[in-house]
Legacy VTK file of the C-alpha trace (Angstrom):
# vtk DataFile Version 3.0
C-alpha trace
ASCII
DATASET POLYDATA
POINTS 410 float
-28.419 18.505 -64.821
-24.931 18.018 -65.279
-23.542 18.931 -61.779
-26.236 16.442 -59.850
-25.007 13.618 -61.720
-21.565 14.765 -60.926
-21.989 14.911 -57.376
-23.666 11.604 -57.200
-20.708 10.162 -59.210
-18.199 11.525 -56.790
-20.146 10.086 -53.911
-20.629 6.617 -55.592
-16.857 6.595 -56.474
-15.944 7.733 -52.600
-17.727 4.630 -51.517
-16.717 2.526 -53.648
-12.925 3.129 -52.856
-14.143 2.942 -49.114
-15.282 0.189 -49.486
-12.329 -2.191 -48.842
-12.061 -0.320 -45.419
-15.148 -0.629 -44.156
-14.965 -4.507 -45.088
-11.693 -4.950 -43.202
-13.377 -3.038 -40.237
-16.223 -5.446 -40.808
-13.989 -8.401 -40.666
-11.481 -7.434 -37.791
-13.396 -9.150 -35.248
-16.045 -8.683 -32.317
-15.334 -5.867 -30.356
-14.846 -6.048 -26.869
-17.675 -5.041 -24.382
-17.846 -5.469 -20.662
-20.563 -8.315 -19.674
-23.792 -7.004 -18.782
-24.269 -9.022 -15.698
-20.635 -8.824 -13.927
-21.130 -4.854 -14.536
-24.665 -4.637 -12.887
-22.793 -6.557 -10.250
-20.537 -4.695 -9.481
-22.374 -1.401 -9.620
-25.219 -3.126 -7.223
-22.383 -4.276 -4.434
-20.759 -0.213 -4.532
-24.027 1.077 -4.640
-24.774 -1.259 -1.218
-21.488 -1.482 0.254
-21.144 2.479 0.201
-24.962 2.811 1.764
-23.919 0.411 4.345
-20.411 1.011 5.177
-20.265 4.184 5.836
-23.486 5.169 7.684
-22.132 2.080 9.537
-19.074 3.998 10.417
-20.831 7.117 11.231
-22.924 5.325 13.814
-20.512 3.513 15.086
-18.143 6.363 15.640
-21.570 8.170 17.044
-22.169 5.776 19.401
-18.612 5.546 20.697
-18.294 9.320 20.894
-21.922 10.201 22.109
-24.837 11.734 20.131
-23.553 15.310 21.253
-20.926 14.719 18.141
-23.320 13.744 15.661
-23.409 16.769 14.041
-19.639 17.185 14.073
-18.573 13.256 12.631
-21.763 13.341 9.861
-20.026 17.355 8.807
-16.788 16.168 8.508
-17.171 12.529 6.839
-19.308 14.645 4.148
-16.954 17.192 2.946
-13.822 14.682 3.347
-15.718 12.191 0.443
-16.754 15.498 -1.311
-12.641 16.311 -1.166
-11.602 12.775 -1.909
-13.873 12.030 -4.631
-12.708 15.166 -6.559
-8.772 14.197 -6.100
-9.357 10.568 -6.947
-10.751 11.609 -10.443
-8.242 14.139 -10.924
-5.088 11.777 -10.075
-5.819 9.475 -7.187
-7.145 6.218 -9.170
-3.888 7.602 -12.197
-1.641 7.210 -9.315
-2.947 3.677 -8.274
-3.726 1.669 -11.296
-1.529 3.877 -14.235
0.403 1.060 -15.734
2.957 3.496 -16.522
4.312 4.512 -13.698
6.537 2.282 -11.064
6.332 -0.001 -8.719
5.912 2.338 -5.703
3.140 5.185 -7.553
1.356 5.796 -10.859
2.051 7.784 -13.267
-0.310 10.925 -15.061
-1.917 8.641 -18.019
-4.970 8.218 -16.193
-5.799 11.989 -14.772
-9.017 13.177 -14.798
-9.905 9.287 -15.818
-8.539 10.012 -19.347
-6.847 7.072 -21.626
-9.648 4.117 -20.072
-10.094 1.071 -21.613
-13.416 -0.158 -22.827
-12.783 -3.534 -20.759
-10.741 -3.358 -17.493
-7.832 -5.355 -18.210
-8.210 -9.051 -17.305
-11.735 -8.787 -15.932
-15.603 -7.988 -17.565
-16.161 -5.117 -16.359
-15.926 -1.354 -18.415
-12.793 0.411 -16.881
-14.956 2.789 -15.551
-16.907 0.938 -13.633
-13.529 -0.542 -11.998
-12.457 2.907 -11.159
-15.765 3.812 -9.779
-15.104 0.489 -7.636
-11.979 1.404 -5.952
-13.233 5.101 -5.110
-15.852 3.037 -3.095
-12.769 1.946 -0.985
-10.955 4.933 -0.568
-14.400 6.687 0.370
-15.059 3.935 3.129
-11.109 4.792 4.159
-11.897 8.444 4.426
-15.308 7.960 6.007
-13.776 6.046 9.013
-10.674 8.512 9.550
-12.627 11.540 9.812
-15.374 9.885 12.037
-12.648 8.863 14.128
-10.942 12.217 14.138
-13.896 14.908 14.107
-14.528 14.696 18.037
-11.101 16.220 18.551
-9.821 17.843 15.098
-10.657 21.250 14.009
-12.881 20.791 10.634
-10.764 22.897 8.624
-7.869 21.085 9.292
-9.655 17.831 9.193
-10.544 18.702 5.562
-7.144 19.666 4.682
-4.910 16.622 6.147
-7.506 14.103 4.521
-6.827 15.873 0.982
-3.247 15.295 1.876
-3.584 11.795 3.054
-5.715 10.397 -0.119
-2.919 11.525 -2.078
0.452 10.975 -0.017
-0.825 7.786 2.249
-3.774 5.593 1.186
-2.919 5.710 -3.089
0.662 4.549 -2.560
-0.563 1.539 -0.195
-3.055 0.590 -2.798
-0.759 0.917 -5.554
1.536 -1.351 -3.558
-1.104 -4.252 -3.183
-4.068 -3.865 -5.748
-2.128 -1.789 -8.303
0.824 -4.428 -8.724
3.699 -2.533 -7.111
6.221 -4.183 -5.095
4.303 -5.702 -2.379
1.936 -7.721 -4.991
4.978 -8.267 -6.772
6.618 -9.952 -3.699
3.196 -12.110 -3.599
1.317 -10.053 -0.779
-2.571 -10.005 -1.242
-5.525 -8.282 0.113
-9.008 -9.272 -0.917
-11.632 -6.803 0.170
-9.143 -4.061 2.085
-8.285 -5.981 5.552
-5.045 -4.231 5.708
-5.239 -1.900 2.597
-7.678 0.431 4.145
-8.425 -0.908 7.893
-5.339 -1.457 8.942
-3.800 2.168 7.097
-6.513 3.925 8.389
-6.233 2.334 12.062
-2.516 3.553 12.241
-3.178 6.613 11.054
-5.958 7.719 13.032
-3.945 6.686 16.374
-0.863 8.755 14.985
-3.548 11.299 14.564
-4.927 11.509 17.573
-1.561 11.451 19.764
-0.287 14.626 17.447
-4.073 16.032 18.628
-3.966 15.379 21.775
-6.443 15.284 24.257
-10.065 17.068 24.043
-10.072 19.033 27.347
-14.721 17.964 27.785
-13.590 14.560 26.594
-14.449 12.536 30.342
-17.760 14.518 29.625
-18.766 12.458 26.668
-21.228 9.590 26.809
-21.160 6.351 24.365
-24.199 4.977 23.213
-23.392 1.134 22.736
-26.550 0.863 21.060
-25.982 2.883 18.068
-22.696 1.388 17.995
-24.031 -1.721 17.384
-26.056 -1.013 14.788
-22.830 0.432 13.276
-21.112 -2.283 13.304
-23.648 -4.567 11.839
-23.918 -1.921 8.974
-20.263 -1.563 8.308
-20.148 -5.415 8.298
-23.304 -5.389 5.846
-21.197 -2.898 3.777
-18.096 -5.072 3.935
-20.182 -7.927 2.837
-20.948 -5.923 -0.213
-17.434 -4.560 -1.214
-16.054 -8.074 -0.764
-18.857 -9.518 -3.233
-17.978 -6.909 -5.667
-13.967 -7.536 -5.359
-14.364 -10.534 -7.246
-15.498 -8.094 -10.817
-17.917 -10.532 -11.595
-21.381 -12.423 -10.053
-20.187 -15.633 -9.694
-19.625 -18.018 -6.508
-16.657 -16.414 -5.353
-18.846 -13.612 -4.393
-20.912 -15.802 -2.400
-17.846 -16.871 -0.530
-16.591 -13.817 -0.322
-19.693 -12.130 1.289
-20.403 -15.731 3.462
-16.734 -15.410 4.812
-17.234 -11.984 5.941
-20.678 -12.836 8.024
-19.481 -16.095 9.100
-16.401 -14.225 10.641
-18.449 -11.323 12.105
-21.130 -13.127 13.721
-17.948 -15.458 15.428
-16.002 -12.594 16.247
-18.932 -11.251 18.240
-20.381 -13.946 20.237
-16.521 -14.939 20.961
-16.254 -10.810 21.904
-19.234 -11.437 24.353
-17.892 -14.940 25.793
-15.018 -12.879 26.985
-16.439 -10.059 28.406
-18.618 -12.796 30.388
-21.713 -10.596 29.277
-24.310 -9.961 26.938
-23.427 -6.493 25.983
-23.587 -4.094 22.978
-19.974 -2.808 23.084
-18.712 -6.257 22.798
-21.236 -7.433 20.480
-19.491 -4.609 18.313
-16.201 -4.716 18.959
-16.460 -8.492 18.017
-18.285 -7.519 14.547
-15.968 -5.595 13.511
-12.701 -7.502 14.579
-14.291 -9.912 12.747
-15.046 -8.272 9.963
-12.300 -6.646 9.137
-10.091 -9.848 9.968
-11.714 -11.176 6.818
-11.612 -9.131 4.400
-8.571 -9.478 4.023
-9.161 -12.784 2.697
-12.008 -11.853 0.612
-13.130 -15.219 -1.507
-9.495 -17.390 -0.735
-11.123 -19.600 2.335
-14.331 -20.817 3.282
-16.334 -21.089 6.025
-13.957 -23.009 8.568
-11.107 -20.574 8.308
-13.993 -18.313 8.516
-15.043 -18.935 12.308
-10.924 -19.299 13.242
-10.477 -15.839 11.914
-13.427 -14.275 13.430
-12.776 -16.356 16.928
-8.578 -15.322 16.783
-9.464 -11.423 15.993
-11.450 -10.878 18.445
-9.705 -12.376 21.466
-7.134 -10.361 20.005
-8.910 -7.153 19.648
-10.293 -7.645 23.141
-6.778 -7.663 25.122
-5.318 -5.131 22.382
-6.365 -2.147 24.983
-5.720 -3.670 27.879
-2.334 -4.533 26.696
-1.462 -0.943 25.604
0.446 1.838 27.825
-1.771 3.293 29.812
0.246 6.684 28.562
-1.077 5.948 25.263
-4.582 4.069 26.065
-6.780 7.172 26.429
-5.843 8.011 22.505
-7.704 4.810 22.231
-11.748 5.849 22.356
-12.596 5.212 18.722
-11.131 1.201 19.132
-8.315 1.858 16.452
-6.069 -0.674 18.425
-8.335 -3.578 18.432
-8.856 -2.410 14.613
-5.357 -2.581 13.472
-4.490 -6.124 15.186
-7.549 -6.930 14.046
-6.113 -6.715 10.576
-3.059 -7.960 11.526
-4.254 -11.316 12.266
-6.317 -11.276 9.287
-3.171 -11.080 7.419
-1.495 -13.119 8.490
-4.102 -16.388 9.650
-5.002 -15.893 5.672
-1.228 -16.895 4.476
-1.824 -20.068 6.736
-4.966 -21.314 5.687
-4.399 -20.721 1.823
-2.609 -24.143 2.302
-5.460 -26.304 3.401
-8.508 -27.194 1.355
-10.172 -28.312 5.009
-10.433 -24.404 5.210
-11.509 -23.861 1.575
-7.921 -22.264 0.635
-7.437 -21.324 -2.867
-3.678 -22.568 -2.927
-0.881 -20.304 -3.397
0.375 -18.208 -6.700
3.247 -19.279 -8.770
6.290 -19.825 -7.050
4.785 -19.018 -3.037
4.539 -21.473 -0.143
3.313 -21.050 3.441
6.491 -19.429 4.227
7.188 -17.154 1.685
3.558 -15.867 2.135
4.056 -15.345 5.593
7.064 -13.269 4.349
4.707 -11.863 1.752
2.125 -10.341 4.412
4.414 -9.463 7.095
6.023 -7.026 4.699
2.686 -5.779 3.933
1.651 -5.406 7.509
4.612 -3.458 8.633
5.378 -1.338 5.292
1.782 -0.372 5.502
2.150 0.396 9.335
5.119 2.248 8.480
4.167 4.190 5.668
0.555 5.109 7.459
2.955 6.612 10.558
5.008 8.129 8.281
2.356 9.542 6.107
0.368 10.809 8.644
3.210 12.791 10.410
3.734 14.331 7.308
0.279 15.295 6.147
-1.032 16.625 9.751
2.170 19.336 9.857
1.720 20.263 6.398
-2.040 21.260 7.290
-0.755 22.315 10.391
0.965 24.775 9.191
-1.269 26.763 7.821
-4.521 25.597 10.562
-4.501 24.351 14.008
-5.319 21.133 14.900
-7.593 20.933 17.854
-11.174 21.751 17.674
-10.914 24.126 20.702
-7.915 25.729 19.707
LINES 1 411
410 0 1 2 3 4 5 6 7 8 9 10 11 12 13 14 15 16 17 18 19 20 21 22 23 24 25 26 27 28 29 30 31 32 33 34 35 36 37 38 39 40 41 42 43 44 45 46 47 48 49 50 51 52 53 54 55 56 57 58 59 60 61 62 63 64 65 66 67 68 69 70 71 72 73 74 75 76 77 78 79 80 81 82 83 84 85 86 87 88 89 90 91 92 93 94 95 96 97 98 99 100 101 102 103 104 105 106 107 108 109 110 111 112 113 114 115 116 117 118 119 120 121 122 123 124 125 126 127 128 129 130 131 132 133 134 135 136 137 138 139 140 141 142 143 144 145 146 147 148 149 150 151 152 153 154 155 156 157 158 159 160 161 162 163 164 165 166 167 168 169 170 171 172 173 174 175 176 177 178 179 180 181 182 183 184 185 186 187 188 189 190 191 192 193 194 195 196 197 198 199 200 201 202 203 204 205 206 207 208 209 210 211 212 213 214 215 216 217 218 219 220 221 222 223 224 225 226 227 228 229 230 231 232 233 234 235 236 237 238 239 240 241 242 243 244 245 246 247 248 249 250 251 252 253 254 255 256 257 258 259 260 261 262 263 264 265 266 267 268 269 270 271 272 273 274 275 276 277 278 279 280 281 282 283 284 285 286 287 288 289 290 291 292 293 294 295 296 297 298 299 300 301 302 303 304 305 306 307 308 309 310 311 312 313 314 315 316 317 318 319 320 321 322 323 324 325 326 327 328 329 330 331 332 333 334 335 336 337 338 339 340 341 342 343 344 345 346 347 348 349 350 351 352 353 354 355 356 357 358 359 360 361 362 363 364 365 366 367 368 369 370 371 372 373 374 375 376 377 378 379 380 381 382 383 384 385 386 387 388 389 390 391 392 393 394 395 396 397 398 399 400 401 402 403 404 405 406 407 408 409
C-alpha cells in the first residue's frame, strides 16, 4: 500500500512543480499557423499551373518538331523533372532561399528541406508549401529546355547537363531575383518568371543547340502548327496559374496577375496574326507565348492597359526576332528560343516603365527607385541573366560532355 501512494505522490509533486511551465507555455501567445485559404491557394495554382504548363510545352515543342519526336521530347522532359526534383530537395531550393548564405548562392541550412519554418517568412503560407512552389518553376524551366533540346541531344547527356544546369545556372539566377541576392538588392523584380526562367532557359537552349549542332534528318521533320497551338494556349493557361499563385495568397492581386497574363496573350496573338497578314496557327502561337511570357514578368504590378501594350510590343518583337538574326545562326532557331528571349526582354523592361503610371494600373516603385533607376535595375537583370545562362551552359554541356556525347546520332 505504501509504494502506490508513493508513486502517486511523486507524480502529483512532478506536476505540480511543472506547473509554472506549462502556464508560461500557456500564456506565451498564439502560435503561428499558415492561413488555410492562402495555402489551398497556392497548392490549387501549382497543382494547375504544373498540369498546364508543361504538357503545354511538350505540345508545343511537339508540334514545332513533328509528332515523329513525341516519344523522344515526352522521355526526356520526364526523367529531367524526375532529376531536378530530387536535386532541388537535396540543395537546390537551400541554395536559393538559405538566408545564410550570400548574395550570389545559398548556403547548406536548408538541404534535404531541413531547418523550415512553420510560416514562410513574410507571407501565410507553411514554408513547405513555398518550397513546393518554386520547384513548380524550376520544373516548368526544365520541362521547356529538354523539349527544346531532345530532337537533337543524346538522352543520356540530356539527363546529365540538366542535373548540372539546375544546380550551376537556373538556382543562382533565382537566388539573384526571388532569393534577395544582388539583383533584388539593386531593386530588379520578376513576378511570375518572365526573365527568371524564360528568358535563362531561352539563352541557354540556343547556346545549347549551337554547341549541338545540326541534326543531319532535321529538313526531314514536319511541324504540326496545330498541336502547337494548343501548346501554347496550355502553357499560357499554366502561366496564368503560376502567376496567381506568386502572389502566396487568394486575394485580388491574383486576379490581376492571372487577367494580365490572358489579356497579354490573347493581344500578343491576334497582333502575331495581323503581321503575318494571315489567320494561321504558328502565329496564333508564337503571339501567345510572346505574350505570355512578356507578362509574367510583371506578374500583379500593372493592369489591363499595360497589359495589351506588352502583349502588342512582344510580339512584333518576337515576330522580326528571326528574321533579324544571321542567317549562320537562324537554323539553331526551330524551337522559337529567339522570339522567346526578346520576348522577355521587353517584358522587362516595358514593366520598369509602366510601374510609374496608375493609367496602366502600376504599383509604384520600392523605396528609393524611380523610372530610371529601374530601368537600370532590369537591364542588369536582363544581361547578367543572359550572361550567366551563356556562361552556365558552356560549362555544364562540356562537363557532361566529357564523359557522353552530345548528339543523338553520334
Amino acid at each position: 500500500m505504501i509504494r502506490p501512494i508513493a508513486f502517486l505522490s511523486f507524480c502529483c509533486a512532478t506536476l505540480f512543480a511543472a506547473s509554472p511551465a506549462i502556464a508560461a507555455t500557456a500564456n506565451a501567445g498564439p502560435m503561428i499557423v499558415p492561413e488555410s485559404g492562402d495555402t489551398g491557394w497556392l497548392l490549387a495554382a501549382l497543382c494547375i499551373g504544373l498540369l498546364a504548363a508543361i504538357s503545354g510545352t511538350i505540345a508545343y515543342a511537339i508540334g514545332g518538331h513533328g509528332r515523329a519526336t513525341a516519344t523522344r521530347i515526352l522521355t526526356a522532359v520526364t526523367a529531367a523533372m524526375a532529376l531536378a526534383s530530387l536535386l532541388y530537395v537535396l540543395i537546390g531550393y537551400s541554395l536559393v532561399f538559405d538566408a545564410g548564405g550570400s548574395a550570389w548562392i545559398g548556403g547548406g541550412g536548408n538541404s534535404m528541406l531541413a531547418a523550415m519554418g512553420t510560416v514562410r517568412e513574410t507571407t501565410t503560407v507553411p514554408e513547405t508549401g513555398f518550397a513546393l512552389f518554386q520547384l513548380g518553376f524550376v520544373l516548368i524551366a526544365v520541362a521547356l529546355l529538354n523539349a527544346m533540346l531532345a530532337p537533337r541531344a543524346r538522352p543520356a547527356w540530356l539527363l546529365g547537363f540538366s542535373g548540372l544546369w539546375v544546380i550551376l545556372v537556373i538556382a543562382p539566377i533565382m537566388r539573384w531575383i526571388w532569393g534577395g541576392g544582388w539583383l533584388a538588392e539593386m531593386g530588379a523584380m520578376d513576378g511570375a518568371g518572365g526573365l527568371v526562367i524564360f528568358l535563362s532557359t531561352a539563352v541557354s537552349a540556343f547556346v545549347a543547340l549551337i554547341i549541338i549542332g545540326r541534326k543531319a534528318d532535321a529538313q526531314a521533320q514536319t511541324p504540326d502548327h496545330a498541336i502547337r497551338l494548343v501548346g501554347a494556349l496550355l502553357l499560357m493557361i499554366g502561366m496564368m496559374a503560376m502567376a496567381g499563385g506568386s502572389t502566396l495568397g487568394a486575394s485580388d492581386n491574383s486576379a490581376v496577375a492571372m487577367l494580365t497574363i490572358l489579356t497579354a496573350a490573347m493581344t500578343g496573338a491576334l497582333t502575331s496574326t495581323a503581321l503575318g497578314r494571315r489567320l494561321d496557327a504558328a502565329a496564333l502561337a508564337t503571339g501567345i507565348v510572346a505574350g505570355t511570357v512578356a507578362s509574367a514578368v510583371a506578374g500583379d504590378g500593372v493592369a489591363i492597359g499595360a497589359a495589351w501594350l506588352t502583349g502588342v510590343i512582344a510580339a512584333s518583337i518576337a515576330h522580326f526576332a528571326p528574321r533579324l538574326m544571321p542567317q549562320r545562326l537562324s537554323w539553331q532557331d526551330s524551337d522559337g528560343s529567339s522570339s522567346m528571349a526578346t520576348a522577355a526582354i521587353a517584358g522587362g523592361l516595358l514593366f520598369a516603365i509602366f510601374l510609374a503610371f496608375d493609367t496602366f494600373g502600376g504599383s509604384g516603385y520600392g523605396d528609393g527607385m524611380a523610372m530610371g533607376s529601374q530601368l537600370i535595375a532590369q537591364c542588369a537583370a536582363v544581361a547578367a541573366i543572359g550572361l550567366w545562362s551563356t556562361f552556365g551552359t558552356l560549362v555544364c554541356a562540356l562537363m557532361a560532355g566529357l564523359v557522353l556525347p552530345m548528339r543523338s546520332d553520334d
